[in-house]
C-alpha positions in Angstrom: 18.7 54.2 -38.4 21.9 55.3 -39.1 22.7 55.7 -35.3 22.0 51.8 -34.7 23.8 50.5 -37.9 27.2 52.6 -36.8 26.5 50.5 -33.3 30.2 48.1 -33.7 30.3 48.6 -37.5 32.8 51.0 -39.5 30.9 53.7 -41.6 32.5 51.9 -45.2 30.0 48.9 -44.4 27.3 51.1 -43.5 27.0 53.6 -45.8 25.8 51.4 -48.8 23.2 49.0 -46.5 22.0 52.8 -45.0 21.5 54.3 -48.6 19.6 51.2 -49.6 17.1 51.2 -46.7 16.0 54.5 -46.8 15.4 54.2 -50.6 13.6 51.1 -49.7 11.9 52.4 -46.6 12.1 55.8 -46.3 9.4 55.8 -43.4 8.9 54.4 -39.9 5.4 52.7 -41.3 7.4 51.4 -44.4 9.8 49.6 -42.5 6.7 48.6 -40.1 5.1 46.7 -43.2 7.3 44.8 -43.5 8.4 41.4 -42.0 11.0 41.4 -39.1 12.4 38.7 -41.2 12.9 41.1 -44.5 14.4 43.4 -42.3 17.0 41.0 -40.9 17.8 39.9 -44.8 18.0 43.5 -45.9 20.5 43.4 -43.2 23.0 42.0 -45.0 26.3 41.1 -43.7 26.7 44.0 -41.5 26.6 42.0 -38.4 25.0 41.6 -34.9 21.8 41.4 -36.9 19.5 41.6 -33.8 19.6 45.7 -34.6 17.7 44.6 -37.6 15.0 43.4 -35.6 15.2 46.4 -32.8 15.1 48.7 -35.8 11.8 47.0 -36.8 10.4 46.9 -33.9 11.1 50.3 -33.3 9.5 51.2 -36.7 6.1 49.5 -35.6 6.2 51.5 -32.3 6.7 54.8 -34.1 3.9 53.6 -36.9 1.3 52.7 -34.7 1.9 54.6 -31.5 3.4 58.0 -32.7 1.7 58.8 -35.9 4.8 58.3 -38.0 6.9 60.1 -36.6 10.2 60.0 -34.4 9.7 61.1 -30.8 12.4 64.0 -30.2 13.1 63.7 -26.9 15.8 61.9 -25.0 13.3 59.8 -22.8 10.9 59.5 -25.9 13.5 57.8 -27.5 14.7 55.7 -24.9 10.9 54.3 -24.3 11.6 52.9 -28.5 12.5 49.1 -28.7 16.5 48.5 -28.6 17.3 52.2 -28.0 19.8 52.4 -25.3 21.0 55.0 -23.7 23.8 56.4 -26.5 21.7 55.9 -29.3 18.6 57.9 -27.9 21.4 61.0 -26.3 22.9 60.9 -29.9 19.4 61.5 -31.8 18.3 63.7 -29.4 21.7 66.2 -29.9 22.5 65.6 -33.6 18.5 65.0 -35.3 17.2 67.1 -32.6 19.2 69.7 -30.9 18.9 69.0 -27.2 20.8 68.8 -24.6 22.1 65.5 -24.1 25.3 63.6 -23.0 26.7 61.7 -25.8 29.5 59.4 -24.8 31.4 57.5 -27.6 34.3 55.6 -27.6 35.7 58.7 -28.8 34.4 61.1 -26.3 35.7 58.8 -23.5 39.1 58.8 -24.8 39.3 62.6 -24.9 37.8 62.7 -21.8 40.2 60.0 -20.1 43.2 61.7 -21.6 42.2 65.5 -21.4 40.9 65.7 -17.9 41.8 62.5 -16.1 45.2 62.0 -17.4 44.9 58.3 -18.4 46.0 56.9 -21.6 42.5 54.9 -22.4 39.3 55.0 -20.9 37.8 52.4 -18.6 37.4 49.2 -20.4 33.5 49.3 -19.7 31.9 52.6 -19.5 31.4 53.9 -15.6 29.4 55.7 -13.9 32.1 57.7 -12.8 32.5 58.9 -16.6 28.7 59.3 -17.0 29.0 62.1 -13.9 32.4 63.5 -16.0 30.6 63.2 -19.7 27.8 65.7 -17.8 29.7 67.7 -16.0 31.9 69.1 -18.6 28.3 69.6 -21.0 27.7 73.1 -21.5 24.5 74.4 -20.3 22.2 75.4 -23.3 21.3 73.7 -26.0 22.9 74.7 -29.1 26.8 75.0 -27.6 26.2 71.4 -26.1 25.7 70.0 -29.4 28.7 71.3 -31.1 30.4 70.1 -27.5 29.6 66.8 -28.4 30.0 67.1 -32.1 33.5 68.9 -31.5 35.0 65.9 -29.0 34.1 63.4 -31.3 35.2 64.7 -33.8 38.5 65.6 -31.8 38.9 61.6 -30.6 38.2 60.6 -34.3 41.0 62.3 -36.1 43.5 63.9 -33.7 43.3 62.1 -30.1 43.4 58.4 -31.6 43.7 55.3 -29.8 47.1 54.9 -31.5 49.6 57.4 -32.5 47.4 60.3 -31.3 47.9 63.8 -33.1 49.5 65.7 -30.2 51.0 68.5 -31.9 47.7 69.3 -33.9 45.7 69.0 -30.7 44.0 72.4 -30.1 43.9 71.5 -26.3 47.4 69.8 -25.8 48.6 72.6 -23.4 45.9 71.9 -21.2 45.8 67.7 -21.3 46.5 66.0 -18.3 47.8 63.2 -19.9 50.6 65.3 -21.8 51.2 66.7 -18.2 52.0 63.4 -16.8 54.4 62.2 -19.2 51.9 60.0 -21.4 52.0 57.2 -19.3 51.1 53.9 -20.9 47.1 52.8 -20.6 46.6 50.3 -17.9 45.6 48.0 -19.8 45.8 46.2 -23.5 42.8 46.0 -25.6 42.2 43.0 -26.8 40.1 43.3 -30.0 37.6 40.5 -30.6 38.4 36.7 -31.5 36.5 35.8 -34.7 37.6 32.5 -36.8 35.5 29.3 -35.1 33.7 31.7 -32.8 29.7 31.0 -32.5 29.8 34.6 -34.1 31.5 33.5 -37.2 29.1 30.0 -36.9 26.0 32.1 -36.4 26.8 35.0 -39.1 27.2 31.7 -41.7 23.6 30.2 -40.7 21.8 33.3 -41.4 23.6 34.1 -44.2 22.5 30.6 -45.4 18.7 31.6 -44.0 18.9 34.9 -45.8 19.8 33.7 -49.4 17.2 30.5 -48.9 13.8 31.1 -50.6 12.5 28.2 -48.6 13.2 26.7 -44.8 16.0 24.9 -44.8 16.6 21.7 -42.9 18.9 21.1 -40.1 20.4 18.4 -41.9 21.1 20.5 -44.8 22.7 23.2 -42.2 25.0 19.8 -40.8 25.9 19.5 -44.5 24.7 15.5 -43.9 22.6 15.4 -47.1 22.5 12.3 -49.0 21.6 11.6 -52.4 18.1 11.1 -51.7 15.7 13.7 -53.2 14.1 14.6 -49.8 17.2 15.8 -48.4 19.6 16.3 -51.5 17.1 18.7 -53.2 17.2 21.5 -50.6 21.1 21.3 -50.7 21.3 22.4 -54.5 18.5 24.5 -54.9 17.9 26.8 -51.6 16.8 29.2 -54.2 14.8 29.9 -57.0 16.6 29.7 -60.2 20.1 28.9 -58.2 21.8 25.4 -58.9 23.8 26.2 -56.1 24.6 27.7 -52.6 27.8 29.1 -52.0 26.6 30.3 -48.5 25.7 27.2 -47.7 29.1 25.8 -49.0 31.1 28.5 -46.7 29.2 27.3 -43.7 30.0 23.8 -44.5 33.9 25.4 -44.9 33.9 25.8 -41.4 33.1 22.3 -40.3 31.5 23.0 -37.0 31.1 20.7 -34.3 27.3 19.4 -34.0 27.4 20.6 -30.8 28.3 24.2 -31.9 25.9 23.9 -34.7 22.6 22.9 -32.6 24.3 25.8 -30.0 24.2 28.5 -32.4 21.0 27.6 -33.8 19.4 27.7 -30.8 20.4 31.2 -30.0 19.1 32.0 -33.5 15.8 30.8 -32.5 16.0 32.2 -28.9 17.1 36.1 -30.6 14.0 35.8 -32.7 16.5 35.8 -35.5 15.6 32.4 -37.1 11.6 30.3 -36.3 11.5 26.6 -36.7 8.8 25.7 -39.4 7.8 22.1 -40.9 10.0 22.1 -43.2 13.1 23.7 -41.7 14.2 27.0 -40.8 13.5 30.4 -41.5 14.0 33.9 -41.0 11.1 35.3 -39.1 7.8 36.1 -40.3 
């Protein structure tokens, strides 16, 4: 769980949504019982809220077809729903103690700089790095997890993206990069747009989805409401008890084009993320 909620989230963000789904479901069949839609609003605002619904689905697998319990194998875990290949390596090492090749962000960097003498890894991992990641894996078990344990931590807190830690690097003498003069990385990353993005438009929608207690129509979401009941009523009570809906408010903040709107709903609906009922939409069932 913890593995998929780190996936392109900070740990600050995830540590108080983790604590609060294991008290709530502190077993695969827990989760399992539950809707994919509860798990998606449980979600919260951590983001890319399809790993709500792989973590569900994963849950049911594990419930119905592995008596409970988590396989502990690297191809076991690769067979689960939305488990790719990082997430299943880095369960099988750290929960499990096997052999496996975890490559981070971190690792890579270590890796690029260490052996290959390049300022930043690859913008997209390559198979290339894959063969390297192995390669440098020590042979038995128990020393490969502290391997991958140790780089991480090493690309974490000393070999950083910016203003690495050279003089506290226990492997400085031996860094290709250092030996080459620290050339600049080939590239400049480009960290990702966010204001007016179908991301931000999306994120808004389900947030709207997540605090409703009933579907909510389109024309709600379009924020074209007009004063009469069948339409006004939704607007100002989306939930029970609530006179008002600030997420609804936020996502009217953004005034997005209809054609962005009907856009980013139909991905919802196409994710699985959001169903169309009579009355509107809702998260799944």
């Amino acid at each position: 769980m913890s593995e998929v909620m780190l996936q392109q989230t900070p740990v600050v963000r995830v540590l108080p949504v983790w604590r609060e789904w294991m008290e709530r479901w502190p077993r695969a069949a827990d989760l399992a019982a539950e809707s994919p839609g509860e798990a998606v609003r449980a979600w919260g605002r951590l983001g890319y809220p399809r790993r709500a619904l792989r973590l569900h689905a994963a849950a049911t697998v594990i419930a119905t077809e592995h008596d409970g319990e988590l396989p502990d194998s690297e191809d076991g875990l690769l067979a689960l729903p939305g488990v790719g290949g990082y997430t299943a390596a880095a369960v099988a090492a750290f929960a499990f103690g096997r052999r496996a090749s975890v490559v981070d962000t971190n690792i890579r960097r270590v890796h690029a700089r260490l052996v290959s003498g390049d300022a930043l890894p690859a913008p997209a991992l390559t198979a290339a790095e894959r063969r390297l990641a192995e390669a440098l894996l020590p042979d038995d078990d128990a020393t490969s997890v502290r391997w991958n344990a140790g780089v991480m931590e090493l690309g974490a807190l000393i070999c950083t993206a910016r203003s690495p830690k050279c003089s506290m690097c226990p492997v400085a003498d031996e860094c290709a990069w250092r030996a080459a003069g620290e050339p600049p990385p080939s590239y400049v990353p480009k960290g990702q747009a966010w204001h007016g993005t179908d991301r931000q438009v999306r994120g808004a929608i389900m947030a709207v989805l997540r605090g409703a207690s009933r579907p909510v129509p389109r024309v709600v979401l379009d924020g074209l409401a007009t004063a009469e009941p069948v339409t006004a009523e939704p607007v100002t009570a989306l939930t029970e008890g609530s006179a008002t809906s600030p997420e609804l408010a936020r996502l009217h903040a953004l005034a997005p084009a209809p054609e962005q709107l009907e856009r980013c709903i139909a991905g919802l609906l196409a994710d699985g993320l959001a169903v169309e009922l009579t009355g509107g939409l809702a998260l799944p069932h």
